[in-house]
Each structure stands twice: as structure tokens, then as C-alpha cells.
C-alpha positions in Angstrom: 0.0 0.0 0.0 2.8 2.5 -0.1 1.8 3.8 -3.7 4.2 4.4 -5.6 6.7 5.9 -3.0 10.3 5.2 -2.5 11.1 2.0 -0.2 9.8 2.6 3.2 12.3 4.2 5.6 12.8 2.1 9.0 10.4 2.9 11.9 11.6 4.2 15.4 9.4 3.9 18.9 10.1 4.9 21.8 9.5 2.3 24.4 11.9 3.2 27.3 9.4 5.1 29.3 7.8 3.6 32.5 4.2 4.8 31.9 3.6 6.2 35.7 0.0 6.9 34.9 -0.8 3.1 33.9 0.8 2.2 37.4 -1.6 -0.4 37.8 -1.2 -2.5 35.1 2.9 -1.8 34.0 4.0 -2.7 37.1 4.2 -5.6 35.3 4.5 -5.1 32.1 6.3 -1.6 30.0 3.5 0.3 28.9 4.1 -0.2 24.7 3.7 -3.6 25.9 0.2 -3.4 27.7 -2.1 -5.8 25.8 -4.8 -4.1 23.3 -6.6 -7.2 22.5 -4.2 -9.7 23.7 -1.3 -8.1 21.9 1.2 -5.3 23.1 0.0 -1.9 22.1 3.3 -1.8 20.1 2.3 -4.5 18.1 -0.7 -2.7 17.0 1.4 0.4 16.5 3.8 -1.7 14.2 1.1 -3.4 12.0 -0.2 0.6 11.3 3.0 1.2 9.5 3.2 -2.6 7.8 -0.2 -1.4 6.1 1.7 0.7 3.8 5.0 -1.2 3.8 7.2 -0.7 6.4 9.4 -3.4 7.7 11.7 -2.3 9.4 11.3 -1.5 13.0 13.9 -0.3 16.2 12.5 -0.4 19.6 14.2 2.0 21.5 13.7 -0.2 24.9 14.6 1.0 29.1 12.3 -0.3 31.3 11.9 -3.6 31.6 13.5 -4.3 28.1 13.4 -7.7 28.8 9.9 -7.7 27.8 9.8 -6.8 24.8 13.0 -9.8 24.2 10.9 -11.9 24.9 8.0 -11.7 23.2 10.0 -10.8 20.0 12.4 -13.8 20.7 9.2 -15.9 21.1 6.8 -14.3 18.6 5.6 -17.0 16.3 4.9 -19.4 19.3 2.8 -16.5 20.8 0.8 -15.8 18.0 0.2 -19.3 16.1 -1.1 -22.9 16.9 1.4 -25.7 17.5 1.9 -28.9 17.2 4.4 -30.5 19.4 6.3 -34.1 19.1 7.7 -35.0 22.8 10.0 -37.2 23.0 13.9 -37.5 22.6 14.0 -35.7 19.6 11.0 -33.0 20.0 9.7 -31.2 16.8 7.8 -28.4 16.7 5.3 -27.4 14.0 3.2 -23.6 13.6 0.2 -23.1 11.9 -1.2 -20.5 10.2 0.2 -17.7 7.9 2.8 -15.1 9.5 1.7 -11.6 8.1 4.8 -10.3 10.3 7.4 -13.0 8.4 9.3 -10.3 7.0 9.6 -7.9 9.6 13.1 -6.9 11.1 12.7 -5.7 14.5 15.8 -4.5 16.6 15.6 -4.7 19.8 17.8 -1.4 21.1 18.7 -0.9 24.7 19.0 2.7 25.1 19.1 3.0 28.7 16.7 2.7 31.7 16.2 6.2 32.6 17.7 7.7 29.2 15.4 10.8 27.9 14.1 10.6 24.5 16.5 12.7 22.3 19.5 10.4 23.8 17.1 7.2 22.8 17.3 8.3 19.4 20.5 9.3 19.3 21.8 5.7 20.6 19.3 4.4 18.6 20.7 5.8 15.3 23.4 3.2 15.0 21.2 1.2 14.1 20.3 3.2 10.9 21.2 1.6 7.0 23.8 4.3 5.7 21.2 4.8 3.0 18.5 6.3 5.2 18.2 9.5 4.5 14.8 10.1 7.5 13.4 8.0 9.6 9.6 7.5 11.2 9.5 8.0 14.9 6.4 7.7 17.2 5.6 6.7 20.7 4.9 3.3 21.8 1.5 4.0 23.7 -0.8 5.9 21.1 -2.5 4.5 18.0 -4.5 6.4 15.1 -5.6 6.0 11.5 -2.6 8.3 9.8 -2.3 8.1 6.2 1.3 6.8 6.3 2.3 6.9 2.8 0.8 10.9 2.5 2.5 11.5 5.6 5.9 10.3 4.2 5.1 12.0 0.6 4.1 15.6 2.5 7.1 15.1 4.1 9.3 14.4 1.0 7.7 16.8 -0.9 8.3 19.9 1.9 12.5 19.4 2.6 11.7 20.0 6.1 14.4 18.3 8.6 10.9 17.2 10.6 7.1 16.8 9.8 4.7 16.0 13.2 1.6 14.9 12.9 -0.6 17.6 14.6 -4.2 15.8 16.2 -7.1 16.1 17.8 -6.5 15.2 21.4 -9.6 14.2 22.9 -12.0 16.1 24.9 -11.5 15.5 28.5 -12.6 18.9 30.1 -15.2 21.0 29.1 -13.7 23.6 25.8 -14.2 27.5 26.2 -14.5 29.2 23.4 -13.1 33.0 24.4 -13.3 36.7 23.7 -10.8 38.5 26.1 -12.8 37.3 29.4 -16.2 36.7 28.0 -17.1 33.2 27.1 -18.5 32.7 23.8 -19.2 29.4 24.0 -18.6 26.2 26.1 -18.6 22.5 25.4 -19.0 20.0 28.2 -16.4 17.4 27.4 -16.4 17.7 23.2 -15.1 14.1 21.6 -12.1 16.2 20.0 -11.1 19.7 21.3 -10.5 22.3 18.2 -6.7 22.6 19.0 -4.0 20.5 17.9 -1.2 18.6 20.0 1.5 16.3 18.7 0.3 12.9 18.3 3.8 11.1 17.5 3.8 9.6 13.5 7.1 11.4 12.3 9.4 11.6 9.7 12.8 12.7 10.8 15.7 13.2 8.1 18.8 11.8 9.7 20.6 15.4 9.4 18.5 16.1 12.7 20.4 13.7 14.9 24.1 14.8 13.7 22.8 18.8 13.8 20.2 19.1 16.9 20.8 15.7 19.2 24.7 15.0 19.3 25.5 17.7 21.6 22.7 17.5 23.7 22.3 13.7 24.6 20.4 14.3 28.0 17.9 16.0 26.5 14.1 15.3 25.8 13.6 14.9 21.9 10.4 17.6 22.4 12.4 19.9 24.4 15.2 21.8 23.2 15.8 19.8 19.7 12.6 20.0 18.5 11.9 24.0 19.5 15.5 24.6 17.2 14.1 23.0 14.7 10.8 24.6 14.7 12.8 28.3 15.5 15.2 27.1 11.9 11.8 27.2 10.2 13.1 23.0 9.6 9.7 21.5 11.1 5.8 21.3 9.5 2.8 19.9 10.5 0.9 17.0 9.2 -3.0 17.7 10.5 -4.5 14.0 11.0 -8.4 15.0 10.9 -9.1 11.2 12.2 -9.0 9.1 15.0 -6.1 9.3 17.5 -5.8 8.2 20.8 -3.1 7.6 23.5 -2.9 4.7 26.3 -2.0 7.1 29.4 -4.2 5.9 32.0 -6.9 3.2 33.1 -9.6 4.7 31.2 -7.8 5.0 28.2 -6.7 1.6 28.0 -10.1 0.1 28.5 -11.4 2.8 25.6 -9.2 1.2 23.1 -10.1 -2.3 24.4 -13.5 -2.0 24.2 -13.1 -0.7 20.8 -10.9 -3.6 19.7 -13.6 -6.0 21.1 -16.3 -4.4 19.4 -14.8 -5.5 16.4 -14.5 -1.7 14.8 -11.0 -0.6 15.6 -10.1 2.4 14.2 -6.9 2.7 14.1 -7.1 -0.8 11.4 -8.9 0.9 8.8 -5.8 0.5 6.4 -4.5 -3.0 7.9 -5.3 -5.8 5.1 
């Protein structure tokens, strides 16, 4: 599905954080690998970009990395039937098609309480020489993006960055001012009129040698990403659609109740 574009560039997710907010349930597990469904939010986030032909994937992994090594290490016996023969010599037999055969995921430790700009930058390394950008995103939110306009917006601009600016849901009730007087006031809209940044980058490679090698300790949204903006280097990608984050109880049961009720949202390009 990537019409017509170039070869996909590798993808990037941050997944070192420790998801404070989600205390409950990644005391256990990292929060990118919270189950949507019965697989790791990550997962989900990974098969968005597959849709349109990615297949390459680095993890940049802190807390509790060895997670996500073992699910990857163990993917196919997660995810397909089996038949086993005991015995002296034991054999072991998977069933099913793997949609996920051709995937290369590297599994990057980039520190436990690294911030994100030095995630990327360790992260990097791991970077073809012929990768000219990159996609990064965070491992806890998922959404309908367009990733092949997305990567062509961001082709076609010569920016060093393009965000994708959404819709952050409505969790407070919107005022619509005039100096002091209120013109209007929403209890709770579904999407507030403003936009945030929901993750789904491109990144040209020039930003990590120009904006994150001197500032390793830094967070990626902080300093390196307001010089960017201030070089006139970064643009906006406005998602209109659906977008929503994992960042606390209520949010993960939203996004399981919509993947039970069998209309997901974020699938709407998966095959």
C-alpha cells in the first residue's frame, strides 16, 4: 500500500518510558507492551505502519527491556497454533500464515532512565547508511494516519521534521473566548479544536548529527525539536481522524472495548 513511493524508511518507537499513569497495570509489564486485544499496544502500533509497507522496526527499549525480548524472541509461538512431538527428539510445528514473516525488529537498549532525544540518538546506530529520515512515534498511542501521504508531505516539503498535529480528545469541558467573555462552552467535546502532537514522524537523519549529538540528555520535544521549529526545519501533518493515546486506566479500556467491538479504528488501512 505504499503507492508508488520510494522504499519505506525504518520505523523508530520509543518504548523506554515507564508509563507512571498506567501504574496499575505496567508494574508488570512496560507500557508499549500493555495488551490491546491480547497483543502489546506496540504490536498494534507496528502493524499501522506494515499497512503501507514498512518493515523495518527499532525499539528503542529501558524499562523492563526484557519484555519486549521476549515476546520478539518468542513471537511466532505467541501468536500461532502448534503442534508439538515429545520425545527425545522434540519437533515443533506452527500453523497459520505469519503476516509479520518479513519484519526486522531490533531490539535497542538505550538505557533505563535515558530521555528521549538520547534514545534516538543511541538508537541511530542502528540506521542503514542509506537512510536519509526515519519515522518515529511513541509506543502508547495509535491512530488512522495516512502513512504513505504523511511520508510523501514530508518528501515533498525538505523540512528536517514533519509532526503529525491531532485532535487530542476532549476530556474537560472547551471555552470558546473573547478577552474574558465566554462565547461558548462545550461539556467534554469528543475532540477539542486545537491541535497537540500525536507522535507519526518523519525525521531526516541530518536532525540527529545537527540538533541531538550535543545534547544527549535531553528530551527529543524539548530543546531539539523548538530549534528546529525556530530554523523554520519542522511542519505539520494535520490528521483529521481518530487518535488516541494509552495514558491511564480509562484510556486503555477505551481502546479495548473498541478492539472487542470488532471496529477498531486505528485498522482501517490494515489488510
Amino acid at each position: 500500500m505504499n503507492r508508488d513511493l520510494p522504499e519505506m524508511p525504518p520505523v523508530m518507537i520509543l518504548c523506554g518510558g515507564r508509563g507512571t499513569r498506567l501504574r496499575e497495570v505496567t508494574e508488570l509489564l512496560p507500557k508499549p507492551m500493555v495488551p490491546v486485544g491480547g497483543l502489546p499496544i506496540v504490536w498494534h502500533i507496528m502493524k499501522s505502519y506494515a499497512a503501507f509497507g514498512c518493515r523495518r522496526f527499532i525499539l528503542c527499549l529501558g524499562y523492563k527491556r526484557e519484555e519486549f525480548v521476549d515476546f520478539f524472541l518468542n513471537y511466532r509461538a505467541r501468536t500461532a497454533d502448534i503442534t508439538l512431538t515429545l520425545g527425545n527428539q522434540p519437533q515443533m510445528t506452527f500453523h497459520g500464515s505469519d503476516d509479520e514473516s518479513d519484519w526486522q525488529v531490533t531490539l535497542a537498549g538505550t538505557g533505563e532512565d535515558t530521555k528521549t532525544g538520547g534514545r534516538v540518538l543511541k538508537a541511530a546506530r542502528y540506521l542503514a547508511p542509506e537512510d536519509k529520515e526515519f519515522f518515529l512515534t511513541y509506543g502508547d498511542g495509535v491512530a488512522n494516519i495516512n502513512i504513505a501521504e504523511l511520508y510523501r508531505m514530508h518528501l515533498q516539503s525538505n523540512k528536517l521534521l514533519t509532526i503529525s498535529a491531532v485532535h487530542p480528545e476532549g476530556r474537560f469541558g472547551e471555552l470558546a473566548l473573547e478577552g474574558n467573555a465566554v462565547q461558548s462552552f462545550s461539556e467534554k467535546p469528543l475532540r477539542r479544536s486545537g491541535y497537540i502532537n500525536g507522535g507519526f514522524m518523519v525525521v531526516d537523519r541530518r536532525v540527529v548529527g545537527g540538533y541531538l549529538e550535543n545534547q544527549p540528555d535531553r528530551f527529543f520535544e524539548a530543546e531539539p525539536m523548538a530549534k528546529i521549529a525556530a530554523d523554520g526545519e519542522m511542519q505539520a501533518y494535520c490528521h483529521e481522524g481518530f487518535w488516541q493515546c494509552m495514558d491511564n486506566p480509562r484510556e486503555y479500556t477505551l481502546l479495548n472495548e473498541l478492539w472487542n467491538s470488532g471496529n477498531a479504528p486505528w485498522t482501517e488501512f490494515w489488510e
